[in-house]
C-alpha positions as CSV (number, residue, x, y, z in Angstrom):
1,X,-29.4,17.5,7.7
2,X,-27.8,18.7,10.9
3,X,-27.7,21.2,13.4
4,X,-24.8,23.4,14.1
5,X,-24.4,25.7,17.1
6,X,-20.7,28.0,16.4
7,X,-19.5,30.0,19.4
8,X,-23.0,31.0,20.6
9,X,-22.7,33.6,23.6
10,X,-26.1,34.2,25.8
11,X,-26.7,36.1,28.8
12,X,-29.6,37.6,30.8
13,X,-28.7,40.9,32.6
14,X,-25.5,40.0,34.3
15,X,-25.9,36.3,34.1
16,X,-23.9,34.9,31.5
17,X,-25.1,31.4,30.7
18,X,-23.1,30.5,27.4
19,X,-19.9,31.5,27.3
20,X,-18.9,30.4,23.4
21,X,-20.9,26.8,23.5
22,X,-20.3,25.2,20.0
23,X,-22.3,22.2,19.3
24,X,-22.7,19.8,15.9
25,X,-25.3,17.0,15.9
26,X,-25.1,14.4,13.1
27,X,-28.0,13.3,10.7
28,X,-29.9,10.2,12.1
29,X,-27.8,10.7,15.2
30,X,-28.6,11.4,19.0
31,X,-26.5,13.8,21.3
32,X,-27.6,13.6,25.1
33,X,-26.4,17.3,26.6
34,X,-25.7,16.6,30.3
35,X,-24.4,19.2,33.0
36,X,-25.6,20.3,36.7
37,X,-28.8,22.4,36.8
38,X,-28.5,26.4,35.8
39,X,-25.3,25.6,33.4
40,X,-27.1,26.5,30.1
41,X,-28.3,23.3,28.7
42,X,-32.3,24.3,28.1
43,X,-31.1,27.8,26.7
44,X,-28.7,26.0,24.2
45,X,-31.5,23.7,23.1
46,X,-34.2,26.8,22.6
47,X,-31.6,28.5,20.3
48,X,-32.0,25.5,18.2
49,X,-36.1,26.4,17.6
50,X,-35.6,30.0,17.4
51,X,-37.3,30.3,20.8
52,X,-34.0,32.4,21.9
53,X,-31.5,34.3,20.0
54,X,-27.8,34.1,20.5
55,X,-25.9,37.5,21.9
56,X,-23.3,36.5,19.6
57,X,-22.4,33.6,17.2
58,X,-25.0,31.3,14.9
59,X,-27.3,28.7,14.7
60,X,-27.7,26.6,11.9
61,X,-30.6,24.1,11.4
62,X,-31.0,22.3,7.8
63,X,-28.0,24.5,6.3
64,X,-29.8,27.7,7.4
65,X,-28.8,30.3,9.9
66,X,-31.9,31.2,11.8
67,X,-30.5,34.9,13.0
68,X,-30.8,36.0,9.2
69,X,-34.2,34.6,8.5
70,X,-37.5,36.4,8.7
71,X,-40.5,34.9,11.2
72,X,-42.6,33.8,8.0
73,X,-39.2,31.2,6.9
74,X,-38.3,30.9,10.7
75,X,-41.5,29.2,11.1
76,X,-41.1,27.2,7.8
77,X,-37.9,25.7,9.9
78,X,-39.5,24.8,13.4
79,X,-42.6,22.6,11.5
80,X,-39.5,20.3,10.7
81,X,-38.3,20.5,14.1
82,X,-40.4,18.7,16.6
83,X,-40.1,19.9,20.7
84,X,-40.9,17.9,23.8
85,X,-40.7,20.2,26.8
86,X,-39.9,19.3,30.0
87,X,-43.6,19.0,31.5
88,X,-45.2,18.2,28.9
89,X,-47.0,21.6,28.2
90,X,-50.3,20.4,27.1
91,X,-53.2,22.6,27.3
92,X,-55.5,21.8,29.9
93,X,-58.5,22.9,28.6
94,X,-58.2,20.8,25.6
95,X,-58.1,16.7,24.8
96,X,-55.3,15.0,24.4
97,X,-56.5,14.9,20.5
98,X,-56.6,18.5,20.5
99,X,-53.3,18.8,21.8
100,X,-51.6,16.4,19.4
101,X,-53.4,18.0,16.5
102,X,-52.6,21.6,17.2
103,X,-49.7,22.2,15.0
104,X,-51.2,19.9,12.1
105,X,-53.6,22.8,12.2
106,X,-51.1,25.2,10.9
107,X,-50.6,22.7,7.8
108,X,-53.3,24.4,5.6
109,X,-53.8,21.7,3.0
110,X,-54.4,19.2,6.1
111,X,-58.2,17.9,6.0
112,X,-59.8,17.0,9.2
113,X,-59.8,13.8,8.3
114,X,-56.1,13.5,7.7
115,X,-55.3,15.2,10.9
116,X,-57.7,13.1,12.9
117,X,-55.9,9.5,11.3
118,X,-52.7,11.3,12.2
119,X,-53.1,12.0,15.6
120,X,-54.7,8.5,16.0
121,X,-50.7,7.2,14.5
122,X,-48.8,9.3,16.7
123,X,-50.9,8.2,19.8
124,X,-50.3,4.4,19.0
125,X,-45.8,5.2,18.4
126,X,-46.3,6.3,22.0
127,X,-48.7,3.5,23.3
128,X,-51.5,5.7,24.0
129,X,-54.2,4.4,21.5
130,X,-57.7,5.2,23.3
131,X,-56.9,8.3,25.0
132,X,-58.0,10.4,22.3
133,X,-60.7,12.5,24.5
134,X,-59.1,12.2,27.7
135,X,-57.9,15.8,29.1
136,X,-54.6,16.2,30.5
137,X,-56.0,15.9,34.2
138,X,-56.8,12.8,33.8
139,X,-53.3,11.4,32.6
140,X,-50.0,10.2,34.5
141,X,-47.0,12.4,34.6
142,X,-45.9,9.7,32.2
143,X,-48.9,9.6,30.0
144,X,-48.5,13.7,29.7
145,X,-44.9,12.9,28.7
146,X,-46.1,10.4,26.1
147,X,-48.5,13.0,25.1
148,X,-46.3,15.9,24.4
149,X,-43.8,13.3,22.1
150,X,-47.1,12.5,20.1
151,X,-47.6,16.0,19.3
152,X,-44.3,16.7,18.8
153,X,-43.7,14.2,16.3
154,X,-47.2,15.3,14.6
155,X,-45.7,17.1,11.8
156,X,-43.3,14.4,11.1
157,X,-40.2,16.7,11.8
158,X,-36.7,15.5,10.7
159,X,-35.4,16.9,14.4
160,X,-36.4,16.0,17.7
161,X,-35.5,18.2,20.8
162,X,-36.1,16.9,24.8
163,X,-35.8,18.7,27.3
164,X,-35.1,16.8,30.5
165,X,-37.5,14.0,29.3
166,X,-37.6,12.0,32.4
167,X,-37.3,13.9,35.2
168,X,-39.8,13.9,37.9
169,X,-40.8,10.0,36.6
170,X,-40.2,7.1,38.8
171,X,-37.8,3.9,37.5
172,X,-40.3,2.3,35.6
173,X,-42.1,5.2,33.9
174,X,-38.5,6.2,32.8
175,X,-37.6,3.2,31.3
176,X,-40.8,3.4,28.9
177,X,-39.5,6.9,28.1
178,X,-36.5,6.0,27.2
179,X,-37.2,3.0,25.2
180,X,-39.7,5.5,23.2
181,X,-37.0,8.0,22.6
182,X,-35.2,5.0,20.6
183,X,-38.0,3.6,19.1
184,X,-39.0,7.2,18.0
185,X,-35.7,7.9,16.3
186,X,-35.6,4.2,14.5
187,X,-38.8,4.3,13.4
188,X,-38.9,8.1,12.5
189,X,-35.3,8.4,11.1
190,X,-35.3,11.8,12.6
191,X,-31.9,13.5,14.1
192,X,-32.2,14.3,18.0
193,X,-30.7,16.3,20.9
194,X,-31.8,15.1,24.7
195,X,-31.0,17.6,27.6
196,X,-30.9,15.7,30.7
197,X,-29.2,15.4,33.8
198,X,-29.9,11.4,34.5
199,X,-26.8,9.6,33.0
200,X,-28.0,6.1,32.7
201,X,-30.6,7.7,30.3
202,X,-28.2,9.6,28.6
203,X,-26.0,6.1,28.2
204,X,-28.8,4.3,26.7
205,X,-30.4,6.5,24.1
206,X,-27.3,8.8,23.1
207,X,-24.9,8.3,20.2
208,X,-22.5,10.8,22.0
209,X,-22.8,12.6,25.5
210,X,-21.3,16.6,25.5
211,X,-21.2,17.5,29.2
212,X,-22.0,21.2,29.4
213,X,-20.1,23.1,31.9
214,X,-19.1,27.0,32.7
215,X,-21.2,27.4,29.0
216,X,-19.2,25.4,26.7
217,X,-18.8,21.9,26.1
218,X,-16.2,20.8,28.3
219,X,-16.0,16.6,26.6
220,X,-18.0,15.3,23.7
221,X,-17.9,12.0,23.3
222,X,-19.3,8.2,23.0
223,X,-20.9,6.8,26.0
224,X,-18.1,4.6,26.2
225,X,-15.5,7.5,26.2
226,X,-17.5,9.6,28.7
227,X,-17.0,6.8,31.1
228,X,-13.6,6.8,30.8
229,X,-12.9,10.3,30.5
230,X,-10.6,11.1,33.6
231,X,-11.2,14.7,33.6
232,X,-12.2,15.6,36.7
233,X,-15.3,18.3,36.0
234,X,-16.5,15.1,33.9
235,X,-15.9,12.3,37.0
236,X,-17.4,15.1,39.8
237,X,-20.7,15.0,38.0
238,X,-21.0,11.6,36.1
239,X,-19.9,10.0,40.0
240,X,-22.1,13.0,42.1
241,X,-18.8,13.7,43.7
242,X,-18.9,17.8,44.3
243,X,-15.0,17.9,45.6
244,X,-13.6,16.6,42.4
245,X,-16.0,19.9,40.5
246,X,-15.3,22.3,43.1
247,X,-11.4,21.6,43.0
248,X,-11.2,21.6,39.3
249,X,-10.5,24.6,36.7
């Protein structure tokens, strides 16, 4: 099982935002996509649920290319493919039990039972046992975080897509994030892809780190290498030092 972005081209109007990205994530592996804001890393991650097409080039998920496949199999795909967006999206009319268990409800042989015991499993991975008929008012920006992986991981998906999991979170709140992200994929055995811009987080939970820049992958590699890489695109943002991005090709 993998996922498998080939020379994927998107724009919107004039704006071209990936300019040929190619990307390959590993089974049981996790690739952290880092690069300066507005450089294309949330579009390349919603190609990989089908929320966004590709101009030109393919997406493969599984071993299937999502640009040839109908909505009724496209959907098949994204119930094994679990996403946790950047604020959380929960639904504020609804509980936190409501939320978790809203794509269970697409699972038609799933009782209400079932779906209640599940929820109540996915709520304790993320340390949130209790909270069941809380609203999302109620809740922490952290808590809504930890909310939005429990129904994300709901459907027991093989894939698990963050986007920009910790930002807007304060030190502490960010730690617990991060230590979920690992404890999600050990526990889990599911493959992931984290877009973020915070480095330490993308050191600790990633496998290997592809800096995104200009819309391709300008260095992939372990967090070890990415520290060492002397390219200077890769230094200018890894350091925060603008001269060494703006004086490089």
């Amino acid at each position: 099982m993998s996922i498998v972005l080939q020379d994927v081209h998107k724009a919107f109007g004039s704006n071209q935002v990936l300019r040929g990205f190619s990307l390959e994530v590993h089974e049981g592996e996790t690739v952290a996509i880092v690069g300066q804001s507005g450089t294309g890393k949330s579009v390349a991650l919603k190609h990989v649920v089908g929320l966004l097409k590709p101009d030109r080039g393919e997406v493969w998920v599984d071993g299937v290319n999502l640009g040839q496949l109908a909505v009724e199999r496209l959907n098949e795909i994204r119930r094994h493919v679990g996403y946790v967006f950047q604020f959380a999206a929960l639904f504020d009319s609804l509980t936190i039990e409501e939320n978790v268990g809203l794509g269970l409800r697409r699972i038609p042989e799933m009782t209400e039972k079932a779906m209640a015991e599940r929820v109540r499993e996915c709520l304790a991975l993320v340390e949130l046992e209790g909270y069941e008929s809380r609203f999302p008012a109620e809740l922490s920006g952290g808590q809504k975080k930890r909310a939005g992986l429990a129904r994300a991981i709901a459907t027991q998906p093989r894939y698990l897509l963050y986007d920009e999991p910790t930002t807007g979170l304060d030190p502490v709140t960010t730690t617990v994030i991060n230590r979920l992200i690992m404890k999600t994929r050990e526990e889990l055995k599911v493959t992931t892809v984290v877009i973020t811009h915070d480095m330490e987080s993308a050191y600790l939970v990633a496998d290997r780190i592809g800096m995104i820049h200009e819309g391709v992958i300008r260095f992939m590699g372990t967090p070890e290498e990415v520290r060492a890489c002397s390219d200077p695109v890769v230094r200018g943002f890894i350091e925060g030092k603008p001269e060494l991005l703006e004086g490089a090709g």
